[in-house]
C-alpha positions as CSV (number, residue, x, y, z in Angstrom):
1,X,27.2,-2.0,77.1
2,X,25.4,-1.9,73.7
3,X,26.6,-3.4,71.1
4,X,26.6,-2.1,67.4
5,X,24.2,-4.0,65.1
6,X,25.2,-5.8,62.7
7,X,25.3,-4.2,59.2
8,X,23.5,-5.5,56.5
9,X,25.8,-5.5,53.4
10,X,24.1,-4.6,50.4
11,X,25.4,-5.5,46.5
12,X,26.1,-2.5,43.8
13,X,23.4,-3.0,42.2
14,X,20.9,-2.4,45.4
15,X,23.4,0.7,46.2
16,X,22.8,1.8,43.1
17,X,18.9,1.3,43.4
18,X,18.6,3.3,46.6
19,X,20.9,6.1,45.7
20,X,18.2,6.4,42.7
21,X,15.6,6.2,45.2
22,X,17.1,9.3,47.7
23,X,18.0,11.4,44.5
24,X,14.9,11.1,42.6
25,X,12.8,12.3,45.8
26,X,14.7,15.7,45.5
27,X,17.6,17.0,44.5
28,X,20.5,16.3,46.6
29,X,24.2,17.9,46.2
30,X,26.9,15.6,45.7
31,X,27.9,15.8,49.6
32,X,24.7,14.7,51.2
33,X,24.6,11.5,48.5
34,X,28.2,10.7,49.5
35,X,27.1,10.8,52.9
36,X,24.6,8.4,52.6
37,X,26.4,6.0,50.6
38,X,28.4,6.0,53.2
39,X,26.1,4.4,55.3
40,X,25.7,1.4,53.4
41,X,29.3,0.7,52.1
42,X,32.5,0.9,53.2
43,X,34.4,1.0,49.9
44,X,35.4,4.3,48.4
45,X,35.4,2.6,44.9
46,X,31.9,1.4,44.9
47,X,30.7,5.1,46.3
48,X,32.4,6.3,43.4
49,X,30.6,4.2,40.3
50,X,27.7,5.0,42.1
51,X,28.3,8.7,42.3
52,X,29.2,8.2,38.3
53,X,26.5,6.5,37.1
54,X,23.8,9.0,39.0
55,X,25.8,11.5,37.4
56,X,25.5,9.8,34.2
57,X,21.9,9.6,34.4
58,X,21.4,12.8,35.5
59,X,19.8,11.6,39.2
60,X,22.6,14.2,40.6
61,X,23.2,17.3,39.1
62,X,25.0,20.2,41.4
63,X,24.0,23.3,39.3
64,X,20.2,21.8,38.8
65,X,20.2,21.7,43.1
66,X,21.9,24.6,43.2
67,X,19.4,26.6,41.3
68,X,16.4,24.4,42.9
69,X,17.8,25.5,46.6
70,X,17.9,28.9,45.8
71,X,14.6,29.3,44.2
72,X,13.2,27.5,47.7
73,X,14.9,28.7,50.6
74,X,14.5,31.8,48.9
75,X,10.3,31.7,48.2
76,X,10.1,29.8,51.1
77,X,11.7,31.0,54.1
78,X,12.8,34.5,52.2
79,X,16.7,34.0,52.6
80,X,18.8,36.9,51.2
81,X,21.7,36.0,48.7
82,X,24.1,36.1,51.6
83,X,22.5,33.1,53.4
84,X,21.9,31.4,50.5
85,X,25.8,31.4,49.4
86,X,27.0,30.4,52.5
87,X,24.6,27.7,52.5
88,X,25.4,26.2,49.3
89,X,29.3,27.2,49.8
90,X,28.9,24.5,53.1
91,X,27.6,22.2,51.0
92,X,31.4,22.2,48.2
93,X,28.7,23.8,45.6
94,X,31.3,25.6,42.9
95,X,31.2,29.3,42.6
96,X,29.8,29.0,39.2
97,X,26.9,27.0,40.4
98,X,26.3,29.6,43.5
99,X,26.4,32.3,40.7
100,X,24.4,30.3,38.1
101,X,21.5,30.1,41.3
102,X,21.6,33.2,42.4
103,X,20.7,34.5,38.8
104,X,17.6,31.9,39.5
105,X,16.1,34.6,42.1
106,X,17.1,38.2,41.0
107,X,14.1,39.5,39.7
108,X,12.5,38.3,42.1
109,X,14.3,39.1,44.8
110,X,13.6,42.7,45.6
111,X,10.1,42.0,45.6
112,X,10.1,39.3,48.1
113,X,12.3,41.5,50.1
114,X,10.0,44.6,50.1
115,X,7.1,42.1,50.9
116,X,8.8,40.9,53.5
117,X,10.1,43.5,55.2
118,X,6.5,45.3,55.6
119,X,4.9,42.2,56.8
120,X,7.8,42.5,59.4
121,X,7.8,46.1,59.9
122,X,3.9,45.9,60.4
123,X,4.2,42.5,63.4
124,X,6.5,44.2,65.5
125,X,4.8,45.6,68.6
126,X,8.0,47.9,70.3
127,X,7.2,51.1,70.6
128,X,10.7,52.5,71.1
129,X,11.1,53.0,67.5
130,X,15.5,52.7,67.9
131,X,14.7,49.6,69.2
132,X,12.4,48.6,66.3
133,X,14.6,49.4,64.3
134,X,17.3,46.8,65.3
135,X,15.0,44.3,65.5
136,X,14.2,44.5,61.9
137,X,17.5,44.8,60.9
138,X,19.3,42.4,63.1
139,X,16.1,39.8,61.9
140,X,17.0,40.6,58.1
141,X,20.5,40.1,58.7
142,X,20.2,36.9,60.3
143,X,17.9,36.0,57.2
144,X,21.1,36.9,55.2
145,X,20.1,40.0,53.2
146,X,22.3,43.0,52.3
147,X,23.1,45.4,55.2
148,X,22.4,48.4,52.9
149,X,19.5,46.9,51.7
150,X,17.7,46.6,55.1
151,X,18.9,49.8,56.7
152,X,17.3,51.8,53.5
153,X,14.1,49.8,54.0
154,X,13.9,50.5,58.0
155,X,14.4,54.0,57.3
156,X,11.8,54.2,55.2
157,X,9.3,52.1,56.8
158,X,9.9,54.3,60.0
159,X,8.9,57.3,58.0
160,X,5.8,56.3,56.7
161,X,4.6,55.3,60.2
C-alpha cells in the first residue's frame, strides 16, 4: 500500500508568490487559481486573501481571460461562439463577461468561418456528396458554430463544385 507524501506546508506569503507566478504566465479564471491554491493550503481563509490581493493587483481579472480565451480558441482552433460560451460558462465566467468576449471576435468571426469552412470543404475526399455534406456540418457543429450558418455555407460550397 502507498502512502500519501507528506505535504510541504507553505506560508502566505510563498502562496501568495506562486499564485503570482501561475497568473502572470497567462491568464487564468478565478476557478482554475482556486483550484490550485488548493493544492497547497487547506484553509479557505488563506485562499481567499490570496484570491483578493491577485484581484487587487490585477494578476486575476475574469473579463480580461474571458476576452483573452475567446480571441485564442477562436484564432486558434476556429471555435464558433457556441463552443466558446459553453466553455467559459464551465469555467462560472458571468454572462457579462461571455458577452463582453464574444464582442472580442465578431468582426472577425465570419471571416474565419468562411476561411475555414473552404479549407474544409476542399480536404474532404467523399465523393457521395450527401455524405460530404454531413461531415462538414457535423465537424462545424462539433467546433460549435451556428447550425444555420454551416448549412448555408455547405450548400453553397456544394454548388460551386
Amino acid at each position: 500500500m502507498r502512502q500519501k507524501p507528506e505535504q510541504k506546508s507553505f506560508s502566505l506569503e510563498e502562496i501568495t508568490k506562486k499564485a503570482e507566478i501561475y497568473c502572470a504566465y497567462q491568464e487564468r479564471c478565478h476557478e482554475e487559481v482556486i483550484q490550485k491554491l488548493k493544492t497547497f493550503t487547506t484553509s479557505q481563509t488563506v485562499i481567499d486573501s490570496v484570491i483578493v490581493h491577485l484581484i487587487e493587483n490585477n494578476f486575476l481579472n475574469e473579463e480580461r481571460f474571458a476576452c483573452s480565451f475567446a480571441r485564442g480558441k477562436h484564432r486558434i482552433k476556429h471555435w464558433g461562439k457556441i463552443r466558446i460560451v459553453n466553455e467559459l460558462k464551465s469555467r462560472h465566467i458571468s454572462k457579462y463577461n461571455i458577452d463582453t468576449a464574444l464582442k472580442e471576435i465578431q468582426d472577425e468571426y465570419f471571416d474565419t468561418f468562411d476561411l475555414a469552412a473552404e479549407k474544409f470543404w476542399n480536404t474532404i475526399s467523399e465523393k457521395n456528396t450527401l455524405k460530404k455534406r454531413k461531415k462538414f456540418c457535423d465537424f462545424f457543429l462539433r467546433k460549435g458554430f451556428e447550425s444555420n450558418l454551416i448549412y448555408e455555407k455547405a450548400i453553397e460550397l456544394e454548388k460551386l463544385g
